[in-house]
Structure formats: C-alpha cells, structure tokens
C-alpha positions as CSV (number, residue, x, y, z in Angstrom):
1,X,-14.5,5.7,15.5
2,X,-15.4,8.2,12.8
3,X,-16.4,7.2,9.4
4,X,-14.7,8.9,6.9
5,X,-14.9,9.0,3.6
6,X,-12.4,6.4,1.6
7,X,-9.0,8.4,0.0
8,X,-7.5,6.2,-2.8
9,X,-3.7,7.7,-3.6
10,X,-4.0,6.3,-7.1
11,X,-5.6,7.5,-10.5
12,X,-6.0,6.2,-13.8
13,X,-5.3,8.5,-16.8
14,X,-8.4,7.7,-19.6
15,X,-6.3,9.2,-22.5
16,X,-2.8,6.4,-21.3
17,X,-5.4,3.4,-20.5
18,X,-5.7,0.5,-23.4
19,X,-7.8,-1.4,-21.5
20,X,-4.9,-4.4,-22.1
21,X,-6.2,-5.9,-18.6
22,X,-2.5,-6.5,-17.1
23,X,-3.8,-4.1,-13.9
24,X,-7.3,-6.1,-13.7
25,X,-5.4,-9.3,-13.5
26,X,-3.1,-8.5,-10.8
27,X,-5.7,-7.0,-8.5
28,X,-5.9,-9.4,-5.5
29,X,-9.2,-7.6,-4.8
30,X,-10.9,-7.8,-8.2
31,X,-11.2,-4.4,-7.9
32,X,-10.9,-3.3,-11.4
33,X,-12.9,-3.8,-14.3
34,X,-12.7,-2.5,-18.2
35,X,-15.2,-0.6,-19.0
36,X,-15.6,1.1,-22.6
37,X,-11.9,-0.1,-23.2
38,X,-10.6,1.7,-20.2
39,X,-9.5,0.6,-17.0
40,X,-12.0,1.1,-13.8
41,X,-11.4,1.2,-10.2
42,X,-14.0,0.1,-7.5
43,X,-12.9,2.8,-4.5
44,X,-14.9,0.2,-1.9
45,X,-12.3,-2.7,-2.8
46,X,-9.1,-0.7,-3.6
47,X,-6.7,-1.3,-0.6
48,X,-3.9,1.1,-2.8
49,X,-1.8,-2.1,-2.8
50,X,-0.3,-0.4,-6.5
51,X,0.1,-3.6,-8.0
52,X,-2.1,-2.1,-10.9
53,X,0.3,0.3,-11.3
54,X,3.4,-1.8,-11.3
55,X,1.4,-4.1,-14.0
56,X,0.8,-1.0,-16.6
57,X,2.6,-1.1,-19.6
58,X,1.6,2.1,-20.7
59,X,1.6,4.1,-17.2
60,X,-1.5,5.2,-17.2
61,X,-1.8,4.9,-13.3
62,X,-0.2,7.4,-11.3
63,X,0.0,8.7,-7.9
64,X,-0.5,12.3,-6.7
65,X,1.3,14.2,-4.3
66,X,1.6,18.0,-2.9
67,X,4.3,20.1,-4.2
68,X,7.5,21.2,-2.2
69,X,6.5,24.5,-2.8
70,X,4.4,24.1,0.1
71,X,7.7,24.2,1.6
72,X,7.4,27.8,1.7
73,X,4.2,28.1,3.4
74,X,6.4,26.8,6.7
75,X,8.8,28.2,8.7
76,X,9.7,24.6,10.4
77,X,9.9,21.8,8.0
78,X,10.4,18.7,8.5
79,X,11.2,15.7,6.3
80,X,10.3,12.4,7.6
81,X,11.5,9.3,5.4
82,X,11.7,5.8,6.0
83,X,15.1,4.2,6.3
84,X,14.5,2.5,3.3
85,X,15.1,5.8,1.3
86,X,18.7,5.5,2.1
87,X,18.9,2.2,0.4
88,X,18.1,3.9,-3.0
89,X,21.3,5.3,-3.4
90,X,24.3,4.1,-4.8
91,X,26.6,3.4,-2.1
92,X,29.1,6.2,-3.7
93,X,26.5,8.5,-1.8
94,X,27.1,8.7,1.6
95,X,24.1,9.4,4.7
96,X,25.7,12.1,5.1
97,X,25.5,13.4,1.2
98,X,21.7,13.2,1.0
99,X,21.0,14.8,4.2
100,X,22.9,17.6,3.0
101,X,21.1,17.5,0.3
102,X,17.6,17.5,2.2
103,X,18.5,20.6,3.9
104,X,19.9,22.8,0.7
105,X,16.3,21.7,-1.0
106,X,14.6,23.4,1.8
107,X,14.1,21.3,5.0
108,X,15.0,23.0,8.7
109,X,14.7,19.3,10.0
110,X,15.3,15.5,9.2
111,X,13.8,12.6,10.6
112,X,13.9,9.3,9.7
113,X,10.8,7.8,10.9
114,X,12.4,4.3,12.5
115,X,14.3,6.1,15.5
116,X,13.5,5.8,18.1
117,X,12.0,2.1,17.0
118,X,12.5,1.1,20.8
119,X,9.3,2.3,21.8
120,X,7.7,0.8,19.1
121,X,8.9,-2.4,19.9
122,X,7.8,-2.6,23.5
123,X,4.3,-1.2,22.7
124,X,3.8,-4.1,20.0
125,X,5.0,-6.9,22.3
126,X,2.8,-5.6,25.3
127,X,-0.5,-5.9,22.9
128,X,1.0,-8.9,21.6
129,X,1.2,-10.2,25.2
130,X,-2.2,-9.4,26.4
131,X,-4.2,-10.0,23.3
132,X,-6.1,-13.5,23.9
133,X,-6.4,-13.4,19.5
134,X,-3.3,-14.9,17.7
135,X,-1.4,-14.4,16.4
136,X,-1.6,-11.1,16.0
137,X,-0.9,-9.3,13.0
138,X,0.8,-6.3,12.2
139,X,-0.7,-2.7,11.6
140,X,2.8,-1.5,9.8
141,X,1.3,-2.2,5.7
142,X,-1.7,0.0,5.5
143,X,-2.6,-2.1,2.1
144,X,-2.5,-5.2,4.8
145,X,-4.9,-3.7,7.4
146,X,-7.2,-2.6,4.8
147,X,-6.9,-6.3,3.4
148,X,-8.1,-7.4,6.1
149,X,-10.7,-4.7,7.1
150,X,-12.6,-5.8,4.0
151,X,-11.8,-8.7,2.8
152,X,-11.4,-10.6,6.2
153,X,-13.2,-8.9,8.6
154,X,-13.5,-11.6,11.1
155,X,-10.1,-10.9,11.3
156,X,-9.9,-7.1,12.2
157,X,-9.6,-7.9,16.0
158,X,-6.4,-9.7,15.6
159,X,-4.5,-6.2,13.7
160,X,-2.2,-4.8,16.4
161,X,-3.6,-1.4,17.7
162,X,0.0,0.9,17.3
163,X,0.1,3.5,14.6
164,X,2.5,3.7,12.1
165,X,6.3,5.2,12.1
166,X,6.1,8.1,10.2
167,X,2.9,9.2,12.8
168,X,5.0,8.7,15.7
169,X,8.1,10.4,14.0
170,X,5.8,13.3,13.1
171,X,4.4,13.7,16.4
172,X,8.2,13.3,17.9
173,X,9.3,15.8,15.9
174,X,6.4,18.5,16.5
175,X,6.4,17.6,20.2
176,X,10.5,18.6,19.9
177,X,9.9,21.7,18.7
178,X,7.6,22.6,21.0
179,X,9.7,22.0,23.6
180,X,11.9,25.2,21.7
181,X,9.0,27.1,21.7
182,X,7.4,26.7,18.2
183,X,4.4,27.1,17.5
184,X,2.6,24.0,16.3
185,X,0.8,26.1,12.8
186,X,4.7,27.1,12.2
187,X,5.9,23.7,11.6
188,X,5.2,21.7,8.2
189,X,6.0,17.6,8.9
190,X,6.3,16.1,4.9
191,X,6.6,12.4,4.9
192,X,8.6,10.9,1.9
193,X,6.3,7.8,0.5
194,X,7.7,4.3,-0.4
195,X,4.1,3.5,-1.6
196,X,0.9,4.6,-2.7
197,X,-0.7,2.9,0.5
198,X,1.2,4.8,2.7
199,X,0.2,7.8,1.0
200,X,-3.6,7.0,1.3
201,X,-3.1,6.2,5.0
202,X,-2.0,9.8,5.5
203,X,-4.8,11.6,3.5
204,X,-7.6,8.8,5.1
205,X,-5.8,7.1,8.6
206,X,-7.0,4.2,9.8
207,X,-7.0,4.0,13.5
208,X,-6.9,7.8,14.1
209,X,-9.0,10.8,12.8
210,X,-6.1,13.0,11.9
211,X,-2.7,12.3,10.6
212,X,0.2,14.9,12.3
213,X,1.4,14.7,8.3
214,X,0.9,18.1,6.7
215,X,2.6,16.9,2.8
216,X,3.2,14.1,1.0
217,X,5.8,13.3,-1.3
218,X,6.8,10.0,-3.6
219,X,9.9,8.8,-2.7
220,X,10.8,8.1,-6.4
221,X,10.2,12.4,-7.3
222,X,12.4,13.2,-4.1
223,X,15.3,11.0,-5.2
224,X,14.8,12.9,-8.5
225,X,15.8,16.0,-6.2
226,X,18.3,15.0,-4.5
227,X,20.2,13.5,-7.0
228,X,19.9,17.3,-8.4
229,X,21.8,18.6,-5.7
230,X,23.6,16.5,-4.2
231,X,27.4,17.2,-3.6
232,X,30.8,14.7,-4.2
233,X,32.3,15.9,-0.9
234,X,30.5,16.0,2.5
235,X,30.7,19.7,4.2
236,X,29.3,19.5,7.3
237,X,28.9,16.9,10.6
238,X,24.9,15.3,10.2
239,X,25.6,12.5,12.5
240,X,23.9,14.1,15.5
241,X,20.5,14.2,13.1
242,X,21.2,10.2,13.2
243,X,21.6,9.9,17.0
244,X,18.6,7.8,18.1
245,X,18.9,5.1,14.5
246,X,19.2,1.6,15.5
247,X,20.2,-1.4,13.4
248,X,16.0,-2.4,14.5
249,X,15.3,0.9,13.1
250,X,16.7,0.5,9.1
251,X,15.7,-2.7,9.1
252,X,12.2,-2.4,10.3
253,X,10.6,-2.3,6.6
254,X,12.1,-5.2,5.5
255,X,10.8,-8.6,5.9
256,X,11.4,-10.2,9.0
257,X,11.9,-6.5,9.9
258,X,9.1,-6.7,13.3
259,X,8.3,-10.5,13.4
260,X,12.5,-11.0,14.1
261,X,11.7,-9.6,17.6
262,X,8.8,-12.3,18.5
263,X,11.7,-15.2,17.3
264,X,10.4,-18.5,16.7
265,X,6.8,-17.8,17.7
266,X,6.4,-15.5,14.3
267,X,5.8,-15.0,10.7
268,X,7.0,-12.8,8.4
269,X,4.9,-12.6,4.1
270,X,6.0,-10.8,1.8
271,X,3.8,-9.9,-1.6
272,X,0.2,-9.7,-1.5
273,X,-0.5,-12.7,-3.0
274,X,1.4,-14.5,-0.6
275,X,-0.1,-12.6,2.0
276,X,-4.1,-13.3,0.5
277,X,-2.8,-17.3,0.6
278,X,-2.4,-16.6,4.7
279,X,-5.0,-15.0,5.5
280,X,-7.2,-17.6,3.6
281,X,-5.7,-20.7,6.1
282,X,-5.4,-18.0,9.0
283,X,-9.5,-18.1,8.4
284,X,-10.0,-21.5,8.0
285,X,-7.6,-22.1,11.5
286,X,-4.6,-23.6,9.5
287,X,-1.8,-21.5,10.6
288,X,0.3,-23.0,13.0
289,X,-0.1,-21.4,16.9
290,X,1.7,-18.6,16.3
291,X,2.1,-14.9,18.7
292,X,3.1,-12.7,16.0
293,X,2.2,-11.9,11.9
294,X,4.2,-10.0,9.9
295,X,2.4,-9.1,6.6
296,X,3.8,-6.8,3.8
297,X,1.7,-5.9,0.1
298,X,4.9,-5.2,-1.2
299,X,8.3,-8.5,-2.3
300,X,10.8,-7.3,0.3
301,X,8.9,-5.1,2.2
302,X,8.8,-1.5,1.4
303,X,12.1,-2.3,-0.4
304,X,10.0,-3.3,-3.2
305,X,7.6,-0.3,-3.1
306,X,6.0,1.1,-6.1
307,X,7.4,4.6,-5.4
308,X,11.3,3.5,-5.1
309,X,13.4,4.2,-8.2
310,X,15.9,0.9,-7.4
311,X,16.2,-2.4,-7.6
312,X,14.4,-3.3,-4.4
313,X,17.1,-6.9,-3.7
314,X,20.0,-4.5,-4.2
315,X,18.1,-2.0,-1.8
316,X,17.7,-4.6,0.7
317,X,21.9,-5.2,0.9
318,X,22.5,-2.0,0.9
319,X,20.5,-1.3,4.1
320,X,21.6,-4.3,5.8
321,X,24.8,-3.4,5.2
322,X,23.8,0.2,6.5
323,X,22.6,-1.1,9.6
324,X,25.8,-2.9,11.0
325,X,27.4,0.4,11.8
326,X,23.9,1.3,14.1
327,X,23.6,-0.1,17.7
328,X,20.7,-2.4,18.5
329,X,17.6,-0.7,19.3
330,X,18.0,-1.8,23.8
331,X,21.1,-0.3,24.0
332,X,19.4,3.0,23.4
333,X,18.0,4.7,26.4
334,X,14.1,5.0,25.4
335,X,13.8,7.5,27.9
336,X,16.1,10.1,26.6
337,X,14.7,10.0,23.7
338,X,11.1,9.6,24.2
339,X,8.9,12.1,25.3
340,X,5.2,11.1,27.3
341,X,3.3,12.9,24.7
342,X,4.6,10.5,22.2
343,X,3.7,7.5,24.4
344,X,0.9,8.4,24.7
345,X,-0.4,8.9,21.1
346,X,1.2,5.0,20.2
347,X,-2.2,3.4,20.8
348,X,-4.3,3.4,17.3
349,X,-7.9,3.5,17.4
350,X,-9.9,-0.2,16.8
351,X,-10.0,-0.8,13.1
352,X,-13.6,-1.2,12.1
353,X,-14.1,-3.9,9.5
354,X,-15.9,-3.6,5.7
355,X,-18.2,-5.7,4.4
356,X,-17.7,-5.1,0.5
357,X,-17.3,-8.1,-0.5
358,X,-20.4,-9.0,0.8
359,X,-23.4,-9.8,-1.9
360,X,-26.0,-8.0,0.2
361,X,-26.4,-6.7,3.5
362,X,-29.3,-9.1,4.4
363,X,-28.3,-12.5,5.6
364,X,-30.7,-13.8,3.6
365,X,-30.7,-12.2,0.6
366,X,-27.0,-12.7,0.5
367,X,-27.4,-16.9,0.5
368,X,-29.8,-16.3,-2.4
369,X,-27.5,-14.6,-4.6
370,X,-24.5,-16.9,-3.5
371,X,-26.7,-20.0,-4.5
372,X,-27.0,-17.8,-8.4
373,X,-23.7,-17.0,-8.9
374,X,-23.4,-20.6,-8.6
375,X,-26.2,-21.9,-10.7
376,X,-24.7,-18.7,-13.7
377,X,-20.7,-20.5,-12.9
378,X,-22.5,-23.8,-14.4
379,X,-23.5,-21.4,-17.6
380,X,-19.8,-19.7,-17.5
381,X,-16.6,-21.5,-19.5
382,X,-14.6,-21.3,-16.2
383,X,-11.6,-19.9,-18.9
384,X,-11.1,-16.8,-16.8
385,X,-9.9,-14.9,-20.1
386,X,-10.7,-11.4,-19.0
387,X,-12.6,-10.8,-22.3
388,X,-15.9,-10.0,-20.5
389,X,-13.8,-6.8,-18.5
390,X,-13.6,-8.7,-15.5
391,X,-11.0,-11.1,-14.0
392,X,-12.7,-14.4,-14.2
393,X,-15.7,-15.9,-14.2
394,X,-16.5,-15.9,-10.9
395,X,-16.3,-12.2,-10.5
396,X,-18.1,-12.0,-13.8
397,X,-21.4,-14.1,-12.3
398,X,-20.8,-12.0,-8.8
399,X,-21.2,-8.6,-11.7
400,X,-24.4,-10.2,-13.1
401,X,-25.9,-10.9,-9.6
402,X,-25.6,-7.4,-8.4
403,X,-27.2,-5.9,-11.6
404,X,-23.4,-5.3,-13.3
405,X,-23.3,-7.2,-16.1
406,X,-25.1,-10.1,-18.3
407,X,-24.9,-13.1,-19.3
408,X,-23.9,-12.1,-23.2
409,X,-20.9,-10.1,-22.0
410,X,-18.9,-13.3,-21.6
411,X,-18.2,-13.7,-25.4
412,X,-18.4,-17.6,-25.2
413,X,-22.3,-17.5,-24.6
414,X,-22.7,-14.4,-27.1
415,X,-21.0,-16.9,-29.7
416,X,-23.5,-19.6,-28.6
417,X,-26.0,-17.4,-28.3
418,X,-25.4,-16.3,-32.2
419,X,-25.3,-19.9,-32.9
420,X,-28.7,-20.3,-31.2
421,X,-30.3,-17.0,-33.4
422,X,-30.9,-15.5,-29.9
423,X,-29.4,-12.8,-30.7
424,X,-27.9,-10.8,-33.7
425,X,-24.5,-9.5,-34.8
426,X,-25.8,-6.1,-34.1
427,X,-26.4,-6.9,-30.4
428,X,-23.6,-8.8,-30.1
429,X,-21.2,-5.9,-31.3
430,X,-22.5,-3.5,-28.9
431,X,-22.2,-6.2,-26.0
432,X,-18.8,-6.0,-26.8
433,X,-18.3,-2.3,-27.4
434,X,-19.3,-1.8,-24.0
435,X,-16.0,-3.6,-22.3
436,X,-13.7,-3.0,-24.6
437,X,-15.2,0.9,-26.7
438,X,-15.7,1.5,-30.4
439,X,-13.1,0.6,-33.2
440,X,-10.9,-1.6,-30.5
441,X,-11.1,-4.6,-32.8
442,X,-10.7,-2.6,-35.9
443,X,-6.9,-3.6,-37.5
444,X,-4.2,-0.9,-36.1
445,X,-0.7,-1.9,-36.7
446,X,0.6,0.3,-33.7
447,X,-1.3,-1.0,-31.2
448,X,0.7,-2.5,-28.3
449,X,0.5,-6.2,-26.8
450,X,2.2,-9.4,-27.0
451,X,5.5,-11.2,-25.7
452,X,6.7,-9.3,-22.3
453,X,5.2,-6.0,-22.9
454,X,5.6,-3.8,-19.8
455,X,8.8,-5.8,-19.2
C-alpha cells in the first residue's frame, strides 16, 4: 500500500492555548506535551480522537474544513451525512424539513451515507467468517484503526478490511449519476463530519489511496445552516430521497450499532478509554472467544462526536425513535439498490501497522532504553502532576530517553537538586520557562483555572 504522508484534522491556536494541561491529560496517546506554555501535538501519535478538543477550556483547538462555496465549483452536488445528523434536531423539525433545507443551501443531491447498509452487513460477516483472527474488529472509527495501527500493531490483522459509509455512499452516488450520463469532474460528493477523525480519514484514507470525497464539512457549522433556513411547513414530497434507509442504517453509529448483527458472539465499547482498557486484555489474550469487535473513540458512538451541536443521550432517543418507522435492512432488495461497481470497491486495502511508540527501531537498542526509563522511574516521584509538560512520569522518563527532556524538568528533582547546590535559581527558572514560557508564574488576577473550568 502507499505511504502517505499523515493528515491530522485538528490544530491548536498559540494565541487561545494556556498551556492549563486539560488536552495533555486526556490524550490516551500521550501525544501532547506543553511546551513554552503552549500546547503541542506529536502528528506520529495523534489518532484525531478530539478528546483534546473536547477537554479545552479556552477552545483553542479547532478543526478545519472547506467552504460551501466550493459548492459553486459543481454542477452535481452531493451531500452525504450520517444518520446521526438527523438526531441533532429538535423533533419539531421534521426529515423532511432539513432535507429541504439541504437543497435551498445548494445541494442537487442527498445521501445519507447508511442506505443501502445491507451490503455492508454481508461484506463484514463474510470477512468475519473466513478470518482465522478473532475477533475481529471493526474498521467503522477511523480514531480506532489508527489506535490500533500504532499503538497495537500486532493487532492490525484482526481490523475488518471494508471501507467506511460515507466512501461507499460517495461512490453509490457518483456511480448513479453516471448511469444519467454525468460526467464524473461535474459532480462534487461533500461529506458532513460527526468528528474530526472522520475528517482526517478523508484528507489521508486508510485502506485506500484516494477518498471519492471532494469537501468536508463539520456537522456542527452545517446545522448552523440549516437552522438558517429551514422552513415551519414542509413544501415538497423527500421521501423517495429516503427510499433505501433501514432501521440497521440510523442506527449503525451507535453503540451496538454493527456488533448487534453478530448477536451473542460480539462486543460493542464505547469511549476511547474504554476502548485502550480492551485492546490492552485483547493483547494479553483475556477477552473472551469472541467473532466480532465493535470499537467507537467517541461515549455513544458518533452520537457523542466532537462536531455535533446536541446532547449526544438525547441524540441517541431521538434516532432510535427515528428508526422504528424504517424497515429492517433484509427486507430491502440489495440488488435494486446496489450496483457491481459499488461491490466491488467494499474491500479496503490491508492496514499497515506503526511503530511509534516504539523506543528505537533496533531490537536491541530498544531493550536498552526500556531498561533506563526504568532505572530514571526509580529517580521520578511517580505523582504524575503534569508540571514537567508531560502527562506522567513515565512519559516524562520515555522524553528524557529519546533526547526530549531532563531530568531537572520534573520540578521535584530541580527542588532537590536546589537543595543539593547542584544547580542555581537561575537554571532552575529557565528549566521551568521552557514548559510552561516567561512570566506564567508571575501574579495575574485574570488568569483562568480552578473548580470545573471548561464545564
């Protein structure tokens, strides 16, 4: 497969960033450190999970996007949006309602990425079948697979090989058109995010070279839009844009969304944390014999995404409330719906795994600097206080090993240290001006912190 360079969906604005640590705590891939009082990403660790940017109390992470203006660069376009869009209105606004809104901001055509889910669902229980690995583990969270791509790569063989939805939706759509005689640079496919993961996945794919996504858009800027326009009264008849929308379909995203189809032989996690505590026993061979894996970044699925404007348990009711009035996905004729070129494109490329985490690319070398970052833990408080700029100790002796950091930046052995007359004040200031920048500990009565701040 081709290497491409990585594609990370999220930013950090310098001039927003306090360097308060909330983000570096809630990284479950220590990928973040505070450097000169502001926040900094590793781009080999991110996975774009977007917990840093649910953590910020000051939003100074954001996530970029192309403009609808691009809109006009189209004479086909196409919005594709995951069910769980719907779920962010109030239920005073109808299906109907927002995909008449859709079309008066611009769009020719609507998809929503989970229909036809059917051929999904036979694809994943075929490689499910025939995989001798389990259980096998879903490919839908593009934080997940690249999770697992680098921080469990013995465990890359086990991710399902389908692509995602809103690939398949694009390519159904595109393939559609065709079929009425467009040509392919006429048509603009936009896919509506739920997270910044998904967003990444499109710009850098995993599993494919080339996404058939030409825009992006954040879910939470589009329900901005629509809420714009929107009318009280429905005007025309959208239901034939819904024809091929299961009950499977809207409630893919959610948890138990895929692993309800494998029954008792599966597993669904929700919230990365959760999912890091798996994948720590599914390494060690303490996970119960199981054929399926369900494994979501996000607390109720893509409900929960950091791009959704509502309150992701109220989200959740309203789509399974939605998806009583939709037909199970096997009562829907796959093959009037389906087209081969679509079946054919299902089957993702092997995901490659990446060694990051890895102290050196030589075996041997690697032991060594295992065996001191253990002999620098004995030296290290084992407080995990976050004053050095990194998350705990152990990723603080892991810093020192690979050249990163020293010993006096943990501010328990610079006190010792001062104690000791190893070193002077003066040293001791600047070991701490290069975490945390000049003047930070200087008295300022309007700086933020405390009891429930970003709350």
């Amino acid at each position: 497969m081709k290497v491409v360079e990585k594609y990370h969906a999220i930013t950090v604005d310098k001039d927003k960033c306090t360097g308060c640590t909330h983000c570096m705590k809630s990284c479950p891939t220590e990928a973040i450190r505070i450097r000169g009082g502001v926040a900094k990403i590793n781009a080999d660790r991110c996975v774009d999970c977007g917990n840093c940017l649910r953590a910020c109390p000051v939003d100074a992470f954001y996530v970029e996007q192309d403009s609808l203006e691009q809109l006009n660069k189209y004479k086909y376009r196409v919005v594709l949006f995951p069910s769980v869009m719907i779920g962010q209105f109030p239920e005073i606004y109808t299906e109907g309602k927002i995909y008449e809104a859709l079309l008066k901001l611009g769009f020719t055509h609507i998809f929503e990425v989970e229909q036809p889910i059917g051929l999904l669902i036979d694809e994943i229980k075929q490689e499910v079948q025939k995989s001798t690995r389990k259980p096998m583990i879903s490919s839908f969270c593009p934080a997940i697979v690249r999770l697992i791509q680098s921080r469990y790569p013995s465990l890359v063989d086990n991710i399902v090989p389908v692509k995602a939805p809103h690939d398949l939706a694009a390519c159904h759509a595109i393939e559609l058109l065709a079929k009425q005689g467009v040509k392919r640079e006429e048509i603009g496919t936009f896919y509506v995010s739920p997270c910044s993961a998904k967003m990444a996945a499109v710009k850098r794919p995993l599993g494919e070279e080339v996404s058939a996504v030409d825009g992006l858009i954040k879910m939470s800027d589009l329900y901005n839009h629509i809420m714009r326009v929107i009318e009280k009264e429905e005007k025309t008849d959208t239901a034939p844009l819904r024809k091929n929308l299961t009950l499977d379909g809207i409630l893919w995203s959610l948890p138990r969304g895929e692993a309800r189809h494998f029954r008792r032989n599966s597993m669904a996690v929700d919230g990365i944390h959760n999912v890091v505590k798996i994948l720590e026993r599914m390494e060690n061979d303490e996970v119960p014999v199981l054929d399926f894996l369900e494994l979501k970044s996000c607390h109720q699925g893509c409900a929960g995404g950091i791009l959704l404007t509502g309150n992701r348990f109220l989200t959740v009711e309203r789509l399974q409330k939605r998806s009583k009035r939709y037909p199970h996905a096997s009562s829907i004729d796959v093959s009037a719906v389906s087209c081969l070129g679509i079946k054919n494109k299902m089957k993702a490329d092997p995901i490659e795994p990446s060694y990051v985490f890895a102290l050196d690319p030589d075996r041997l070398k690697a032991l060594e600097k295992m065996q001191k970052v253990d002999r620098i833990l004995c030296q290290l408080p084992g407080i995990d206080c976050g004053s050095c700029g990194a998350p705990n100790c152990h990723a603080l002796a892991e810093d020192m090993v690979q050249g990163q950091a020293k010993m006096t930046d943990c501010i328990f052995l610079q006190n010792r240290y001062l104690n000791e007359k190893k070193i002077n004040i003066e040293k001791a200031t600047k070991n701490l001006e290069k975490a945390w920048g000049k003047n930070r500990f200087d008295a300022d009565c309007n700086r933020r912190g405390g009891r429930n701040e970003g709350f």
